[in-house]
MILUMTI-147430 format. One record per residue (C-alpha): residue number from 1; residue in one letter; chain; x, y, z. Coordinates in Angstrom, 3 decimals. Layout:
 num residu chaine        X        Y        Z
 NUM      A      A        X        Y        Z
...
This chain:
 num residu chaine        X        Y        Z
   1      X      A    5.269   16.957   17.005
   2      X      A    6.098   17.058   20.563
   3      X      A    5.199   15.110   23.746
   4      X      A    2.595   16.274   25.746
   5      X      A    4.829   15.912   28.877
   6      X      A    7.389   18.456   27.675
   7      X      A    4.381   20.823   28.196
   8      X      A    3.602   20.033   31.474
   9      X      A    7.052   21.075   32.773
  10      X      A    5.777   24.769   32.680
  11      X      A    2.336   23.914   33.444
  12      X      A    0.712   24.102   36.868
  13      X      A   -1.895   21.288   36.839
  14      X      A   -4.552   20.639   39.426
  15      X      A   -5.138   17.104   38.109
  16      X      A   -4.338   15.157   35.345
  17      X      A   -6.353   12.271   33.665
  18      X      A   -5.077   10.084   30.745
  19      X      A   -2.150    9.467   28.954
  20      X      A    0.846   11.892   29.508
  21      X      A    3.055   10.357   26.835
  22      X      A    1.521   11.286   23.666
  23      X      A    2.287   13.789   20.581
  24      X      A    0.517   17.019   20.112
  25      X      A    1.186   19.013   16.754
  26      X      A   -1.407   21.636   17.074
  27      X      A   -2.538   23.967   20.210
  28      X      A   -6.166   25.322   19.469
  29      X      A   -8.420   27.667   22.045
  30      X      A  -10.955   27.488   19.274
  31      X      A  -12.692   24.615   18.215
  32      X      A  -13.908   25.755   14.627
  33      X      A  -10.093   25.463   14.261
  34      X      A   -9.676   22.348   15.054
  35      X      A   -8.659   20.304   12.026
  36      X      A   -6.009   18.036   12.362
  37      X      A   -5.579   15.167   14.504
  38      X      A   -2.714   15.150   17.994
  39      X      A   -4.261   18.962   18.718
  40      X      A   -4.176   19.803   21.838
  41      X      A   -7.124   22.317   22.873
  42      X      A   -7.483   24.825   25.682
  43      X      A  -10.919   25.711   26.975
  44      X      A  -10.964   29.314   28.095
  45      X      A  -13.885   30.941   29.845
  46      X      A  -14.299   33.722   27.517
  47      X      A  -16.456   37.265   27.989
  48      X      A  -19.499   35.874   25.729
  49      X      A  -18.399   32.151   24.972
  50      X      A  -17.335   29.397   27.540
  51      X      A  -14.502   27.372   25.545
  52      X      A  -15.875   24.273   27.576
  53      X      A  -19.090   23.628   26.098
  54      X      A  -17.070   22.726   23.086
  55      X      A  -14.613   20.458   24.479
  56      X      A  -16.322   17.046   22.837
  57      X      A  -17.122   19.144   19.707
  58      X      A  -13.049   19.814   19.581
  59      X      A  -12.545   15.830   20.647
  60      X      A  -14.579   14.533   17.503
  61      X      A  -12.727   17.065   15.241
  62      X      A   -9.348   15.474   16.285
  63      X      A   -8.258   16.615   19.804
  64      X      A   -6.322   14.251   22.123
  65      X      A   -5.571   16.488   24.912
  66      X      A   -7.557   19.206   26.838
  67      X      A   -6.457   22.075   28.652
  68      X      A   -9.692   22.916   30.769
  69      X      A  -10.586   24.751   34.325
  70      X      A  -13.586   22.440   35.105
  71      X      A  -13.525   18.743   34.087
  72      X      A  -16.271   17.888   31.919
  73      X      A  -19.190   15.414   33.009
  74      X      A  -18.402   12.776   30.674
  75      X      A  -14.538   11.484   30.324
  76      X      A  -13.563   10.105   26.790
  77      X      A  -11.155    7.466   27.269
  78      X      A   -9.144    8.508   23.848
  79      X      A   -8.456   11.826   25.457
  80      X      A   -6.033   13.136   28.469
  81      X      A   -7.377   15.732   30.272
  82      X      A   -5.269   18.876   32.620
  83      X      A   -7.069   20.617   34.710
  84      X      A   -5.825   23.945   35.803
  85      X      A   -6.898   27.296   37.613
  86      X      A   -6.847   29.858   34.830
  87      X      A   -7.227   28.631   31.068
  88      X      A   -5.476   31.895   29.385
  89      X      A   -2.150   31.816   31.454
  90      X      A   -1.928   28.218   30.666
  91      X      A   -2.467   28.881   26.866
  92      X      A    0.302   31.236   26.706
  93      X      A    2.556   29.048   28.500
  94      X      A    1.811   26.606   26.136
  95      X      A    1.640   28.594   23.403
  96      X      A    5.728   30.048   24.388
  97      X      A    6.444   26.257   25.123
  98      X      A    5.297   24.948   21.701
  99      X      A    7.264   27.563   19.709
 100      X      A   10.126   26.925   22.050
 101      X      A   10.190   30.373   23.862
 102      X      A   10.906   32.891   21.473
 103      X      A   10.346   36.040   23.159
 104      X      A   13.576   34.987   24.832
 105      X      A   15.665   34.873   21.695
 106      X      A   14.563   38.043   20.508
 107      X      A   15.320   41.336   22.381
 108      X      A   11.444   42.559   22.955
 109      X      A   10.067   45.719   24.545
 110      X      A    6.734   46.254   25.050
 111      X      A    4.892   49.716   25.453
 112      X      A    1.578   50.208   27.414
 113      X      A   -0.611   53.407   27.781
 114      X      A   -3.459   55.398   26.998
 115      X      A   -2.007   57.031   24.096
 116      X      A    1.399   57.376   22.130
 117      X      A    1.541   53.432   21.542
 118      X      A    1.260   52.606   18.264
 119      X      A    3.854   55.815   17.119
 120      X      A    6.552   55.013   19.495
 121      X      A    6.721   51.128   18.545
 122      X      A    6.770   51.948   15.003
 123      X      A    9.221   54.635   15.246
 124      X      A   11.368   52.339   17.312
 125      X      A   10.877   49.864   14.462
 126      X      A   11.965   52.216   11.178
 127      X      A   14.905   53.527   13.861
 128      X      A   16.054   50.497   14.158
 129      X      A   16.226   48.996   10.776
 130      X      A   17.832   52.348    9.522
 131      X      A   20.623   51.205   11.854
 132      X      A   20.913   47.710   10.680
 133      X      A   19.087   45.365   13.086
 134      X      A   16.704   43.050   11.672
 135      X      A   13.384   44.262   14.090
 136      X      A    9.911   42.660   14.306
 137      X      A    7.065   45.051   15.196
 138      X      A    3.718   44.422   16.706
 139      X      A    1.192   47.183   17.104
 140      X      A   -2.559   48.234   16.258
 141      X      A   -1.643   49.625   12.619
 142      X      A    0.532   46.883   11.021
 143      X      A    2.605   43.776   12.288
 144      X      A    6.434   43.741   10.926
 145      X      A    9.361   41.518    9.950
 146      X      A   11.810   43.433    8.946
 147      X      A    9.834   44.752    6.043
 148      X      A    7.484   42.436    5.499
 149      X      A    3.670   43.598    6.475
 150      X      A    1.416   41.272    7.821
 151      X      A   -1.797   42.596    8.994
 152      X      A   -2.876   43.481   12.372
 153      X      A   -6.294   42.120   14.093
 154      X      A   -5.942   43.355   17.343
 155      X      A   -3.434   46.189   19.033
 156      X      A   -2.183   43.086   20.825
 157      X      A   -2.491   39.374   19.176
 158      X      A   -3.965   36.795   21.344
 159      X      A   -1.216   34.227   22.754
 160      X      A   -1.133   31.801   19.949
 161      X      A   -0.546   34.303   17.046
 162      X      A    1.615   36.293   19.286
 163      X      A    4.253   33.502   19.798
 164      X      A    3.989   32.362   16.299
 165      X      A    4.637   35.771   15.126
 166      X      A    7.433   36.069   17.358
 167      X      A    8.829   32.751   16.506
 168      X      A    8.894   33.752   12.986
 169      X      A   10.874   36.628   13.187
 170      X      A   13.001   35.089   15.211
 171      X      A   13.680   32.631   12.327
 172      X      A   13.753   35.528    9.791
 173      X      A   17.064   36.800   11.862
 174      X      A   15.285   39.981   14.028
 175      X      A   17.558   40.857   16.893
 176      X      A   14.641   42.972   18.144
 177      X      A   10.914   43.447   18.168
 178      X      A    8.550   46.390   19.935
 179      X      A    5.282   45.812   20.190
 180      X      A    2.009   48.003   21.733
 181      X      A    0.748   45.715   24.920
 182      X      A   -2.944   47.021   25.439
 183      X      A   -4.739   46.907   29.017
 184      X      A   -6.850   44.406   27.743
 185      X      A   -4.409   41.971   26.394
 186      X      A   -2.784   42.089   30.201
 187      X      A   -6.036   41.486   32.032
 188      X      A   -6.980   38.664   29.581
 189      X      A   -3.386   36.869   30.193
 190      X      A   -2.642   37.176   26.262
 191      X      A    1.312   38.128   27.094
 192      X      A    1.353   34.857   29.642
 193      X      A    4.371   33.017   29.275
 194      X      A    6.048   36.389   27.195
 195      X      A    9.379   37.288   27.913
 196      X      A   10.036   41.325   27.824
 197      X      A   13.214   42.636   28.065
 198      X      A   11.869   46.212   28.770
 199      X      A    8.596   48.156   29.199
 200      X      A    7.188   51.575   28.705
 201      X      A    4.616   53.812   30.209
 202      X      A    3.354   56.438   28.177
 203      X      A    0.529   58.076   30.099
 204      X      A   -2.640   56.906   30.989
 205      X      A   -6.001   58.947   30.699
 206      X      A   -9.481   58.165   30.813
 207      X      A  -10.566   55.439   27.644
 208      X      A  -11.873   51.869   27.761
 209      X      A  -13.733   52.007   31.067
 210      X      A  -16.538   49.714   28.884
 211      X      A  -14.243   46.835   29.847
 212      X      A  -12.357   47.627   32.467
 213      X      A  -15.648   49.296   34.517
 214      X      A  -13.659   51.865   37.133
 215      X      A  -10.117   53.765   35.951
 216      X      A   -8.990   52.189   39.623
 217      X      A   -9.352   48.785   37.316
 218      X      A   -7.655   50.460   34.518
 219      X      A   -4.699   51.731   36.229
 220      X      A   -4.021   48.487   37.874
 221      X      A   -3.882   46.530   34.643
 222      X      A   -0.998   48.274   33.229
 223      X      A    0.465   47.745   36.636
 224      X      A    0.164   44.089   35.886
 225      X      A    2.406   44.842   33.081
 226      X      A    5.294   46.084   34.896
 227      X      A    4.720   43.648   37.445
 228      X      A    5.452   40.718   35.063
 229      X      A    8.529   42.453   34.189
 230      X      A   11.848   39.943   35.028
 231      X      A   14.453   41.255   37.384
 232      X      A   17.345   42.229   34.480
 233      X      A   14.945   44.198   32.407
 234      X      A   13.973   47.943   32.206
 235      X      A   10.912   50.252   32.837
 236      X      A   10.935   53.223   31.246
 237      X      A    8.053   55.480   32.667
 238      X      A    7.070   58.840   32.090
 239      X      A    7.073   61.235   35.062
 240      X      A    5.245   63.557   33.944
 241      X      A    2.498   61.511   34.386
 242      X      A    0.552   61.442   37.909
 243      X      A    0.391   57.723   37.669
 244      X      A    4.228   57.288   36.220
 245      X      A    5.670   56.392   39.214
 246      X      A    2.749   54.396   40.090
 247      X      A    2.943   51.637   37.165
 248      X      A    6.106   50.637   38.655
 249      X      A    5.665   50.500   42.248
 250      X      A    5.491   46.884   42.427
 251      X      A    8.203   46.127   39.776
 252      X      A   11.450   43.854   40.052
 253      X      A   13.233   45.725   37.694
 254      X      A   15.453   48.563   37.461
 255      X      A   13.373   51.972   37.017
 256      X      A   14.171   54.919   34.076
 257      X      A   12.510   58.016   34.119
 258      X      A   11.582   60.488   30.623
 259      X      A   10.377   63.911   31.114
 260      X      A    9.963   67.350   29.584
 261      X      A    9.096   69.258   32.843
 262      X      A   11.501   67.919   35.533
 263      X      A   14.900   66.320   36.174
 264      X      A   15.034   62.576   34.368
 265      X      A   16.911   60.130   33.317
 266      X      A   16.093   61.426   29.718
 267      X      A   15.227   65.175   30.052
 268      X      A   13.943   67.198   26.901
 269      X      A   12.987   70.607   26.519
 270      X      A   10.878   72.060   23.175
 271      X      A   13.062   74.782   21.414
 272      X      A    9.965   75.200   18.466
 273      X      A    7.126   73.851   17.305
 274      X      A    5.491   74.226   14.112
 275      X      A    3.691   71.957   11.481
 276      X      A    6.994   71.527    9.488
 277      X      A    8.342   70.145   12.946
 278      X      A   10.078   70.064   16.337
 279      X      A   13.321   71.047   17.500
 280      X      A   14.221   70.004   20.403
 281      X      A   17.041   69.445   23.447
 282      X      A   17.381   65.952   24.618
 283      X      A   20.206   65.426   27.423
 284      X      A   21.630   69.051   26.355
 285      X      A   22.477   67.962   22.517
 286      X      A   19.792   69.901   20.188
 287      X      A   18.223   67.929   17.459
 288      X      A   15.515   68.641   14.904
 289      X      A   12.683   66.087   14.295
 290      X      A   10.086   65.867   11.345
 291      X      A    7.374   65.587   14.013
 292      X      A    5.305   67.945   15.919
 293      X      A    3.645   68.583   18.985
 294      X      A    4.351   67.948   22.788
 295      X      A    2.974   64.456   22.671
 296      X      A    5.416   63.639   20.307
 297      X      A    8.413   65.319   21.631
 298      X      A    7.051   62.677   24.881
 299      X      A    7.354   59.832   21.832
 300      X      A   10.514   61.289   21.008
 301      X      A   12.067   60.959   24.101
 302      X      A   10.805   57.428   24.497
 303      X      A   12.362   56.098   21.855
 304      X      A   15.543   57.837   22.793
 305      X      A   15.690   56.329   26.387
 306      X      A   14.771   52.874   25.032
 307      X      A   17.294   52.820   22.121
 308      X      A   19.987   54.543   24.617
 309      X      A   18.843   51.426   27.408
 310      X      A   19.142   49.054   24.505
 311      X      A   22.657   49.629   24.150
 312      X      A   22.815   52.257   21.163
 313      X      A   25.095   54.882   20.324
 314      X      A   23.401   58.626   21.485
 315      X      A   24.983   60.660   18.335
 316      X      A   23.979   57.383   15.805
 317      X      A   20.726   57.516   17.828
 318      X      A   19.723   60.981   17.562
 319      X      A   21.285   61.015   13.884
 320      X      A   18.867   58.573   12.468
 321      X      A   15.700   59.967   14.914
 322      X      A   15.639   63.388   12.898
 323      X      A   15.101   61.602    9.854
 324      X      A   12.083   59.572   11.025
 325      X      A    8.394   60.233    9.483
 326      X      A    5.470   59.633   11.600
 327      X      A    3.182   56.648   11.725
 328      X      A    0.053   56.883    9.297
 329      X      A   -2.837   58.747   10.422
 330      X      A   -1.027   60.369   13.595
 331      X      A   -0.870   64.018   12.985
 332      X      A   -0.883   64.009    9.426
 333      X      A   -0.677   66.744    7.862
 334      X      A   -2.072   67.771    4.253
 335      X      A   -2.085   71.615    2.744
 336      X      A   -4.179   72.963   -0.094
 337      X      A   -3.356   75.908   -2.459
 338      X      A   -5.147   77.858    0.218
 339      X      A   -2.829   77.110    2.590
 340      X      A   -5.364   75.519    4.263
 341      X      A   -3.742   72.989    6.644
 342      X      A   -6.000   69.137    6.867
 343      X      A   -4.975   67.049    9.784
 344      X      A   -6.272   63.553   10.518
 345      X      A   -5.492   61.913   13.744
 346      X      A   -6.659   58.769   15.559
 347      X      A   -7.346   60.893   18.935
 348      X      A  -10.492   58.691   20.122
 349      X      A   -9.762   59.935   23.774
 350      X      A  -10.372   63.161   25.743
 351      X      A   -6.973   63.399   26.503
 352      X      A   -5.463   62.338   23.039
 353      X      A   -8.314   64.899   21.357
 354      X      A   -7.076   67.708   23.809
 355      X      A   -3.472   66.837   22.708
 356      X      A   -4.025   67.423   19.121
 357      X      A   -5.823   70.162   19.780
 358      X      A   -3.735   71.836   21.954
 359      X      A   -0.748   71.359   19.312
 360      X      A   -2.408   73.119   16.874
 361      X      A   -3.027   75.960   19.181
 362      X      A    0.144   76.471   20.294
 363      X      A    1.421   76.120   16.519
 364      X      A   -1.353   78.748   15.031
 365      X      A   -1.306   81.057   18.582
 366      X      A   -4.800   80.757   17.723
 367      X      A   -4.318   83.642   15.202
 368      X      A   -6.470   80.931   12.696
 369      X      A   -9.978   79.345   12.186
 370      X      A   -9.632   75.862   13.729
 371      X      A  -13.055   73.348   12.842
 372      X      A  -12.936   70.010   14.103
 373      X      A  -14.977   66.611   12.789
 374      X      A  -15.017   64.281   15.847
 375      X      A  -17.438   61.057   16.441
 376      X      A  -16.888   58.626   18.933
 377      X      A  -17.251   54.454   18.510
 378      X      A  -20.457   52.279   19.410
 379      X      A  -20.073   49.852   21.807
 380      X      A  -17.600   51.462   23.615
 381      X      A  -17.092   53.253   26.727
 382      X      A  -20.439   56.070   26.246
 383      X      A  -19.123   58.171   29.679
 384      X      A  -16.165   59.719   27.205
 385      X      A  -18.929   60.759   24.743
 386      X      A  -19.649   64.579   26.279
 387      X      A  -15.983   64.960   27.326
 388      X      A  -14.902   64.305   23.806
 389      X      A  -17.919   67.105   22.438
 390      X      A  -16.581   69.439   25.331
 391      X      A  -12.704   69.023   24.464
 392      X      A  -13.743   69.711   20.884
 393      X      A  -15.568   72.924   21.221
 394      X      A  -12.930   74.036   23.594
 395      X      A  -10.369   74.323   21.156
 396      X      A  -12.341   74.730   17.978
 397      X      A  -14.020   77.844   15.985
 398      X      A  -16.341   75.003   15.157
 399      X      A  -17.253   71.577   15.509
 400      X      A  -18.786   68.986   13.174
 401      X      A  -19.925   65.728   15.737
 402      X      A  -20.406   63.168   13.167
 403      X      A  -20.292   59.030   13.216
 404      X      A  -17.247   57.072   14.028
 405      X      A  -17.646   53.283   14.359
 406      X      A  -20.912   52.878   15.339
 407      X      A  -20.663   48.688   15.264
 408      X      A  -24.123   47.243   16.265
 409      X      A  -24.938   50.280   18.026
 410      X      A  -27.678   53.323   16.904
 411      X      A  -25.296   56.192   15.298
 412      X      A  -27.772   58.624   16.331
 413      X      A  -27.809   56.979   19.979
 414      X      A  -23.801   57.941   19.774
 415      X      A  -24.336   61.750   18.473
 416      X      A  -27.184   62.565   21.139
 417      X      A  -24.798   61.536   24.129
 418      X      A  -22.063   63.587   21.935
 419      X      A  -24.127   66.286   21.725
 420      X      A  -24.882   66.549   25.605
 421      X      A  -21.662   67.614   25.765
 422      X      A  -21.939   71.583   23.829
 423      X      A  -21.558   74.048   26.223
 424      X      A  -24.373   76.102   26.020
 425      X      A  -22.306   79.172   24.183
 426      X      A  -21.303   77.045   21.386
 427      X      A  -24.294   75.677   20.367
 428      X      A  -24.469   78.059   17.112
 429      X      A  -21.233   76.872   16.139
 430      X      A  -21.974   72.928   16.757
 431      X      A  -23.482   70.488   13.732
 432      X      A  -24.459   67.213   13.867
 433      X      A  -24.134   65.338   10.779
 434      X      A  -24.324   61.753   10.924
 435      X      A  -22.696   60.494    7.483
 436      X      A  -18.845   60.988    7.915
 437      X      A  -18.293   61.836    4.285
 438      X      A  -20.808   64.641    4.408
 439      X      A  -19.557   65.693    7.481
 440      X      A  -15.967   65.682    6.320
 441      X      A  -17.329   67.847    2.840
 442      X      A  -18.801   70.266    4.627
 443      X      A  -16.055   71.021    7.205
 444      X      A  -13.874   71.281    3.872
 445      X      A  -16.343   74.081    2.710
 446      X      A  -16.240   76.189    5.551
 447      X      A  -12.763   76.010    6.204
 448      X      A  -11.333   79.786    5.265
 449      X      A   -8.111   80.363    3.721
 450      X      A   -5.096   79.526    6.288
 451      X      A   -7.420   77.980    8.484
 452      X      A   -7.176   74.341    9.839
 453      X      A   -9.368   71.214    9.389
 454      X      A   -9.267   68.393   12.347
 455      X      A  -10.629   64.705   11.050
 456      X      A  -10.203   63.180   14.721
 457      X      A  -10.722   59.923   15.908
 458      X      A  -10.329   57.252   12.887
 459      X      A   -6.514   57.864   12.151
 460      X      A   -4.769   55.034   10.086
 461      X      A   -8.116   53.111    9.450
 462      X      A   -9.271   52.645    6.359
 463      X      A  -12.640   51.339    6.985
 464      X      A  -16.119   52.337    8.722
 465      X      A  -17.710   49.330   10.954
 466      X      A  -21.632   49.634   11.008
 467      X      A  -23.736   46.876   11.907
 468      X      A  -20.839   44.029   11.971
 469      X      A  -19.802   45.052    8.082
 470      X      A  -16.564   47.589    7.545
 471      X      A  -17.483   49.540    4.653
 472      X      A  -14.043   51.326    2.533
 473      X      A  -13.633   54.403    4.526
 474      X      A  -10.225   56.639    4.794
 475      X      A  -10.388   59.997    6.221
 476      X      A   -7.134   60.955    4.512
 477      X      A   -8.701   59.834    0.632
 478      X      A  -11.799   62.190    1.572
 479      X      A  -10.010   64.942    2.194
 480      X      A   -7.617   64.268   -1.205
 481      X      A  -10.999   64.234   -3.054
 482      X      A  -12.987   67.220   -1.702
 483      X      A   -9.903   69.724   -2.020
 484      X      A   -7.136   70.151   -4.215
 485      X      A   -4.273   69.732   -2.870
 486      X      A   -0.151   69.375   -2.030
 487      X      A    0.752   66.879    0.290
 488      X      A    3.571   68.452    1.834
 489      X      A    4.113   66.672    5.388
 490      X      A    3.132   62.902    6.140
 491      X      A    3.997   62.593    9.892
């Protein structure tokens, strides 16, 4: 229990009407939650539900304080009501207030981009704890103390879970935590109140334009990011991005730079490449990494400039880096008696499909038969559709378009704007199946000897959404099940 008043230190309230000197045990932003009396509950304007049409739902449920951006009609005299301009920020004040601010007890770095995310924060995790700090992780596969799992929701929790997740790992002893911050969790304010002692840029491509309407829109919500960033922090960017040097042209803090192409703070340069791994030179010293591909020698370096900013030892650093295995359904690699070589990645972007893509051509020097099985998700931005069918064929022998996550939308809605997107030339080498499995089967049966199978765009996840239901689906158990075969690399 704590008084109401010790909120309102970090609050910026328009008005205020009731009592100011009462308890509050609970914050709620969702009144089917509400279940305990002393809760104090924050009306947010959301994209398909307005928070205050429920505020005397919430009050007859037990709430004695409301957090609200218009003042309701009808003023109940057992409840004290703050009005302020913008709901979210004030929940994640709140939210950091109740759990008494534990983003600033706990060393946090967040990472932001179009792709890369999810690798480098759970790299930077298993780095960590194989050099002895207790580390929290947050990110769009799995949330992590230490080694306990607790599953993930969203790539970014909203700012309730967020600072009780972080307030538990700060009371399970973590000295650190990385977490994924996506472009949507910035614009909707769900890091308010979050206090980051560092930030990353990855890259940023063309993807969620659904919410964010224009890429202009896009690129100025990870801005917003780097913005928020406090004074004695860090921003890592990489340069080799267009839009690197943008992210941080607003930002307090001190700037870092990562890059394989030009001069950097952290410079690397690709020695080989091949499916067993990388070698690579980072700052001069040459190391060899389980991974593969030039995205990941980008990850790479990422994680070397952060743990390198963070205080770490370079030799310990790059030491326990060669020894790390990839995150689950990035690049993973599977090979048959064949030697037929199975990949499944969670590429659901032009870019991040081109990347894979262009791995495996520069691995193979496109001496083998390359098929890829690609869908894209429904409800989701429809303009990457064709791009996604034209990055496909441009790498592959052949291409199987097949269904993603179709959600509430028509799966054969989703193929047809795929399919707009053959070139004309490839159309004999293009099939459409809609059922993933089948698709997946098939590819598997026309894949030669020493050829290689792509199973893009579902990665990690183990499930298929259609119509509001997720169905057991796993891209990686398909595979295992059509085809013998020897799992030889998990990266």
């Amino acid at each position: 229990m704590k008084k109401l008043k010790v909120f309102l230190e970090n609050l910026n309230t328009i008005q205020i009407i009731g009592n100011k000197d009462i308890s509050i045990s609970n914050i709620q932003f969702d009144s089917r939650k509400v279940t305990e009396k002393n809760t104090l509950y924050v009306a947010q304007k959301g994209i398909n539900v307005d928070g205050h049409q429920f505020i005397n739902k919430a009050i007859e449920q037990g709430v004695t304080a409301v957090v609200c951006e218009t003042l309701p009609e009808k003023i109940n005299e057992n409840c004290t009501y703050m009005q302020i301009a913008n709901a979210a920020t004030a929940l994640g004040e709140l939210a950091s207030a109740f759990y008494d601010f534990p983003s600033k007890k706990i060393t946090l770095v967040g990472i932001t981009g179009t792709n890369g995310k999810t690798t480098t924060v759970t790299l930077l995790h298993n780095l960590f704890m194989k050099m002895g700090y207790p580390t929290g992780l947050i990110s769009t596969i799995v949330n992590k103390i230490n080694h306990t799992e607790i599953p993930a929701t969203h790539t970014t929790p909203d700012a309730l879970a967020l600072n009780q997740l972080l307030n538990d790992m700060v009371n399970a002893g973590c000295q650190f935590c990385f977490m994924e911050v996506s472009s949507h969790a910035i614009v909707q304010q769900r890091i308010a109140g979050i206090h980051f002692a560092g930030g990353i840029f990855s890259n940023i491509t063309h993807d969620h334009l659904d919410f964010h309407q224009t890429f202009a829109n896009y690129i100025k919500a990870k801005q917003q990011f780097f913005e928020m960033l406090p004074k004695n922090a860090f921003a890592l960017i990489n340069i080799d991005d267009k839009n690197g040097k943008v992210m941080v042209q607003s930002a307090k803090t001190k700037v870092y730079t990562y890059s394989l192409r030009t001069g950097a703070h952290f410079k690397g340069k690709i020695a080989d490449n091949s499916f067993e791994g990388l070698t690579c030179q980072f700052n001069g010293t040459e190391v060899y990494f389980k991974l593969c591909g030039k995205f990941n020698a980008y990850n790479l370096l990422a994680i070397y400039g952060t743990a390198l900013l963070l205080g770490m030892k370079e030799e310990e650093v790059l030491l326990e880096m060669s020894k790390l295995e990839g995150a689950s359904g990035r690049f993973q690699v599977l090979r048959d008696y064949r030697n037929r070589t199975f990949i499944v990645d969670y590429a659901h972007t032009p870019d991040a499909l081109k990347n894979v893509l262009s791995t495996i051509k520069d691995i193979t020097q496109n001496s083998v038969e390359v098929i890829t099985v690609v869908g894209c998700g429904g409800d989701r931005d429809a303009l990457k559709r064709p791009i996604m069918t034209e990055t496909a064929c441009a790498f592959s022998s052949k291409v199987l378009l097949t269904s993603d996550n179709p959600r509430t939308e028509d799966p054969h809605k989703i193929l047809a704007d795929m399919e707009t997107g053959i070139p004309v030339a490839f159309k004999q080498r293009a099939l459409t199946i809609e059922n993933r499995r089948e698709a997946i089967k098939t590819a598997c049966h026309l894949l030669p000897d020493n050829g290689v199978l792509l199973v893009a765009g579902k990665g990690h996840e183990t499930y298929q959404e259609i119509n509001g239901v997720r169905h057991h689906f796993d891209d990686v158990e398909e595979i295992k099940s059509i085809t013998n075969y020897e799992l030889r690399i998990t990266n």
